[in-house]
LOLOBA-811471 format. One record per residue: residue number from 0; chain; residue in one letter; x, y, z of N, C-alpha, C, O in turn. Coordinates in steps of 0.2 Angstrom, whole numbers, m for minus. Example, Ala and Ser with C-alpha at 12.3 -4.5 7.8 and 13.67 -1.06 7.14 Angstrom:
! LOLOBA-811471
R   seq   mol   type     n.X     n.Y     n.Z    ca.X    ca.Y    ca.Z     c.X     c.Y     c.Z     o.X     o.Y     o.Z
R     0     A      a      66     m28      39      62     m22      39      66     m16      39      71     m17      42
R     1     A      s      64     m11      35      68      m5      36      64       0      39      67       6      40
END
This chain:
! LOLOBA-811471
R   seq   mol   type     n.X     n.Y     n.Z    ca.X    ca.Y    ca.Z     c.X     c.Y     c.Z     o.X     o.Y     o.Z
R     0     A      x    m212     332    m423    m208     336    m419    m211     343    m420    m213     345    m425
R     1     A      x    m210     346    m416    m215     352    m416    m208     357    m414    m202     354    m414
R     2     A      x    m210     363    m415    m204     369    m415    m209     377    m413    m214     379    m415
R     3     A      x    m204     380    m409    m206     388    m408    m204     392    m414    m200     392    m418
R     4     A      x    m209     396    m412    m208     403    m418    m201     407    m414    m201     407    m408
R     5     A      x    m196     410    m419    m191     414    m417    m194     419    m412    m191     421    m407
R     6     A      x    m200     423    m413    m203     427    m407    m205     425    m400    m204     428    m395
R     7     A      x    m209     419    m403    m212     417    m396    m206     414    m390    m207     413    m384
R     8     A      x    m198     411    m394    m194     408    m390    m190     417    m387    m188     416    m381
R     9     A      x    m190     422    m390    m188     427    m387    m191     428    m381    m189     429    m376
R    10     A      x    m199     430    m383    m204     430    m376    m202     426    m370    m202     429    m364
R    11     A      x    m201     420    m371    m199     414    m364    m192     416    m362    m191     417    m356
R    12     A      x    m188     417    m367    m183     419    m364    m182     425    m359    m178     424    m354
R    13     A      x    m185     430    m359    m186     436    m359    m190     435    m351    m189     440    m347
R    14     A      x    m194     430    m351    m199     427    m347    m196     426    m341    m197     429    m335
R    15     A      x    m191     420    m342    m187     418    m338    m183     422    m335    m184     424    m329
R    16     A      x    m176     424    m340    m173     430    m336    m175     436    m331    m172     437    m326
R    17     A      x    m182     438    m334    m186     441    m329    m187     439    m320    m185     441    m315
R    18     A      x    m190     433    m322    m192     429    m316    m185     428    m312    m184     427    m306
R    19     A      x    m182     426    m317    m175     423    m311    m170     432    m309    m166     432    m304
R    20     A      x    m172     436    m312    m170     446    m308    m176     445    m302    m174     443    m297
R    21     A      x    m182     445    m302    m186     445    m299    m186     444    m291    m187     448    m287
R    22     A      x    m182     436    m292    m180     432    m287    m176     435    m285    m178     440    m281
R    23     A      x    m169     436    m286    m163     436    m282    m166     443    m279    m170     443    m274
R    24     A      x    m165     446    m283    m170     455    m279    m174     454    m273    m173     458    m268
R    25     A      x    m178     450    m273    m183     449    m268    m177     446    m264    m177     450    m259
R    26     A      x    m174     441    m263    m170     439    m259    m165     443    m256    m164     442    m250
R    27     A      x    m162     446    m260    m158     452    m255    m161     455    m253    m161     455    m247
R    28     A      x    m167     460    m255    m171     462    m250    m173     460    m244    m174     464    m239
R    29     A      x    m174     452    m244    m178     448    m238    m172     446    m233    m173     442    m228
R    30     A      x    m166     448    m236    m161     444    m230    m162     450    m224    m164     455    m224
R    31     A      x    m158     444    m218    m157     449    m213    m150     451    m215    m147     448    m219
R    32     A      x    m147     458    m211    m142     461    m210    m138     457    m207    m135     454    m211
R    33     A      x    m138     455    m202    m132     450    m200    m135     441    m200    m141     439    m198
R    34     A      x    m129     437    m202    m132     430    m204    m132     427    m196    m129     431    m192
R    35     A      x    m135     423    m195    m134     418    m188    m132     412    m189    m133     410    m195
R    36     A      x    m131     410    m187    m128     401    m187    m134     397    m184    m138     399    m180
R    37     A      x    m133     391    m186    m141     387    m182    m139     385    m174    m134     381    m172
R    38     A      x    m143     388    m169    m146     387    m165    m142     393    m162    m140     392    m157
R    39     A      x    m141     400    m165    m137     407    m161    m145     411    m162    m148     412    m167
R    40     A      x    m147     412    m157    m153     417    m156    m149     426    m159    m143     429    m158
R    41     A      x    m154     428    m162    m153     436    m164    m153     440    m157    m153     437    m151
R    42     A      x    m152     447    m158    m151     451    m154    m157     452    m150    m159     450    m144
R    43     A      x    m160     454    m154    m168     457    m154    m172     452    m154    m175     451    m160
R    44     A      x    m174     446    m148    m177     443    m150    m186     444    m153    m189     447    m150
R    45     A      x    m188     442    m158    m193     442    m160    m200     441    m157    m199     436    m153
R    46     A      x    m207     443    m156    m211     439    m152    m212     432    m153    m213     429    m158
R    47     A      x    m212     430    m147    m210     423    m146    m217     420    m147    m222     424    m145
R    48     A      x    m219     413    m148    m225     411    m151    m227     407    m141    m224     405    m137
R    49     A      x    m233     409    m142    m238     405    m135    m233     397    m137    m231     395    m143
R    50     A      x    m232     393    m127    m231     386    m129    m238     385    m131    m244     388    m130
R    51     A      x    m237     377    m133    m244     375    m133    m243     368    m128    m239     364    m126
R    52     A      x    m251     369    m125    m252     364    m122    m255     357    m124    m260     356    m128
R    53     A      x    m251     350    m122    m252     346    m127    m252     339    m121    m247     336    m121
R    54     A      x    m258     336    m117    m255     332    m113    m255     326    m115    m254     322    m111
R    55     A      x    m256     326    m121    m255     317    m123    m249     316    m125    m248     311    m129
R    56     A      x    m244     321    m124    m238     320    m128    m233     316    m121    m234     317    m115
R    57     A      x    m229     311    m125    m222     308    m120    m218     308    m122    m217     306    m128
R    58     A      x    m214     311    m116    m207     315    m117    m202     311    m120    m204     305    m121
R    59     A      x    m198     311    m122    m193     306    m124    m189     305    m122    m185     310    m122
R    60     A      x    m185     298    m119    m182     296    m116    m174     299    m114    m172     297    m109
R    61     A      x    m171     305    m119    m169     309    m118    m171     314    m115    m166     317    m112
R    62     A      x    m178     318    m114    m180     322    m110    m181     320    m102    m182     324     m97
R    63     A      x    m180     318    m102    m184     312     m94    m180     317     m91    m176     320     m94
R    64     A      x    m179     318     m83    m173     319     m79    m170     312     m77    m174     307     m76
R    65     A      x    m164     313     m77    m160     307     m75    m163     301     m68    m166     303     m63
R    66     A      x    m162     298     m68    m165     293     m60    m163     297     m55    m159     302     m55
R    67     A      x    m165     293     m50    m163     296     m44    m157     292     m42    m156     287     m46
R    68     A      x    m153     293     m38    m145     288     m36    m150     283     m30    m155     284     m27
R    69     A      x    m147     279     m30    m148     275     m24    m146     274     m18    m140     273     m19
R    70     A      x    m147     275     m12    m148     277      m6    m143     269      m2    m144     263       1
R    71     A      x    m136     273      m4    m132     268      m1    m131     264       3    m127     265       7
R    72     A      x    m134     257       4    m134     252       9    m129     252      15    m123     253      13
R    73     A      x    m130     251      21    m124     254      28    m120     246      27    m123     241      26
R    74     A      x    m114     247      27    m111     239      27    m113     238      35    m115     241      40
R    75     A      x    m110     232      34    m112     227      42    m107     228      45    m102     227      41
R    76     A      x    m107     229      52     m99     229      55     m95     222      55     m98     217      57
R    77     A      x     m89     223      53     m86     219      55     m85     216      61     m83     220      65
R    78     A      x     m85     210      64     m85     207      70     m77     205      72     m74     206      77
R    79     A      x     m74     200      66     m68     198      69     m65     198      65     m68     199      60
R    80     A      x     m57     198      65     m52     200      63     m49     195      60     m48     190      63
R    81     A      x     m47     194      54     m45     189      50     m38     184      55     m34     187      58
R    82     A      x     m40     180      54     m33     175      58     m28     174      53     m29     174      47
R    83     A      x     m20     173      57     m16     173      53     m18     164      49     m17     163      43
R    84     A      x     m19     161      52     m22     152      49     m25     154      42     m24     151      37
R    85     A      x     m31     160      42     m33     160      36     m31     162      30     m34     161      25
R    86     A      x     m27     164      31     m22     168      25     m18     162      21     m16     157      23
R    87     A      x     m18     164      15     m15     158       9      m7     159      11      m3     164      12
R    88     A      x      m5     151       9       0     151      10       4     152       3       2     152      m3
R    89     A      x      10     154       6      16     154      m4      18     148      m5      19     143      m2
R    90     A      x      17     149     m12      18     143     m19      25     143     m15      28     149     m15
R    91     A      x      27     136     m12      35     135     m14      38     130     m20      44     130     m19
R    92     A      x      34     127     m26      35     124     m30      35     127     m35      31     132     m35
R    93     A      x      40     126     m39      43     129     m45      37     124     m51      36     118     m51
R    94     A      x      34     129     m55      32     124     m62      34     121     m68      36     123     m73
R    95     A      x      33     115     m66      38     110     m73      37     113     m79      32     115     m82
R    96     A      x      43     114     m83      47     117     m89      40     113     m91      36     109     m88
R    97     A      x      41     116     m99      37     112    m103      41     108    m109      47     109    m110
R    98     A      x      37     103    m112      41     100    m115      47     102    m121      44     107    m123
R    99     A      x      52     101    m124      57     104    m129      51     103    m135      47      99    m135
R   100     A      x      53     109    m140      51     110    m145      44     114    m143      44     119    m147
R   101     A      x      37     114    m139      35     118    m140      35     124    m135      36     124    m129
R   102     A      x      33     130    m140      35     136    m135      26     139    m136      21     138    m140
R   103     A      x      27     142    m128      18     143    m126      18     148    m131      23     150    m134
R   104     A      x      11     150    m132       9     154    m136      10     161    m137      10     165    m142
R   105     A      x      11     163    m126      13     171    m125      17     172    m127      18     178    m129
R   106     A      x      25     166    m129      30     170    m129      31     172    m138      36     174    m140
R   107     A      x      26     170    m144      26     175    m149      19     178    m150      14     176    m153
R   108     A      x      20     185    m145      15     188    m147      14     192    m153       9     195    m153
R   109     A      x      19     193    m157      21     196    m162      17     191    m168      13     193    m173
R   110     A      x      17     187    m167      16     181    m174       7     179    m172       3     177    m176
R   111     A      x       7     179    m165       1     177    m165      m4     185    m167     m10     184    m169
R   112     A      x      m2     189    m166      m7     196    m169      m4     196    m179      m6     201    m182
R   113     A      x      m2     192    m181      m2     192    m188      m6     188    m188     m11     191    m187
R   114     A      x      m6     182    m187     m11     176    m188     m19     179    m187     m23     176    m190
R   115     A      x     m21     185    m183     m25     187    m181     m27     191    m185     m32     191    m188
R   116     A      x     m22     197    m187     m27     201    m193     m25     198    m200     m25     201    m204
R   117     A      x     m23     191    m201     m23     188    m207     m30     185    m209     m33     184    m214
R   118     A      x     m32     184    m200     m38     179    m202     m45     185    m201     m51     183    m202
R   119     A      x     m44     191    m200     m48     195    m199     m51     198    m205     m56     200    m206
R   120     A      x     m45     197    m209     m44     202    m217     m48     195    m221     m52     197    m226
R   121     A      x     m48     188    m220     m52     183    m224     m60     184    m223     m63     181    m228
R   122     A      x     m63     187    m218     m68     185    m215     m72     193    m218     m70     198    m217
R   123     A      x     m78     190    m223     m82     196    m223     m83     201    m218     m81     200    m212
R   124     A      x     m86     208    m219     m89     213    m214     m94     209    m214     m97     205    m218
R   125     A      x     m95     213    m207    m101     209    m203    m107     216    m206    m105     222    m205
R   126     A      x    m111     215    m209    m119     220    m211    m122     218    m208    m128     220    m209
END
């Protein structure tokens, strides 16, 4: 194991503290006066850089401008007028009860949505 001399650990120390004044100093110096938030342009804007020209570049699929809409097909005129014959007739039959003892499914929909997050909570996430 090796060891510093009580001098030469003063110098580093001294070293360091230095460097770390050095920093902040320069850092308040180098701020701006007022902060901006990301993507808030300053007052004054700065010279702005040449675009660059680049034609092997493709835009991306977000860039694109949107499709064009499509050019509404004209409907066909109607020729003739529904007949009363074509029109559906009304259900006059009543539907047979169902049998005693079972009841359809819709009438507990309370129990059948337990059933369903019981069986939801057994089954791993999907990754």
């Amino acid at each position: 194991m090796w060891s510093m001399s009580r001098n030469l650990r003063k110098i580093a120390v001294v070293a360091i503290a230095l460097m770390a004044l050095v920093g902040f100093v320069s850092g308040l110096l180098g701020a701006r006066d007022v902060a901006y938030l990301p993507g808030d342009a300053p007052s004054a804007p700065a010279a702005a850089a040449p675009a660059v020209v680049a034609p092997e570049v493709i835009p991306l699929p977000t860039d694109l401008p949107p499709p064009p809409e499509p050019d509404p097909e004209p409907e066909p005129p109607k020729t003739e007028a529904p007949k009363a014959e074509d029109k559906p007739k009304p259900v006059t039959e009543t539907p047979a009860p169902p049998p005693p003892g079972t009841a359809p499914a819709s009438q507990d929909a309370l129990g059948d949505l337990i059933q369903g997050a019981d069986a939801a909570a057994t089954q791993p996430p999907p990754y």
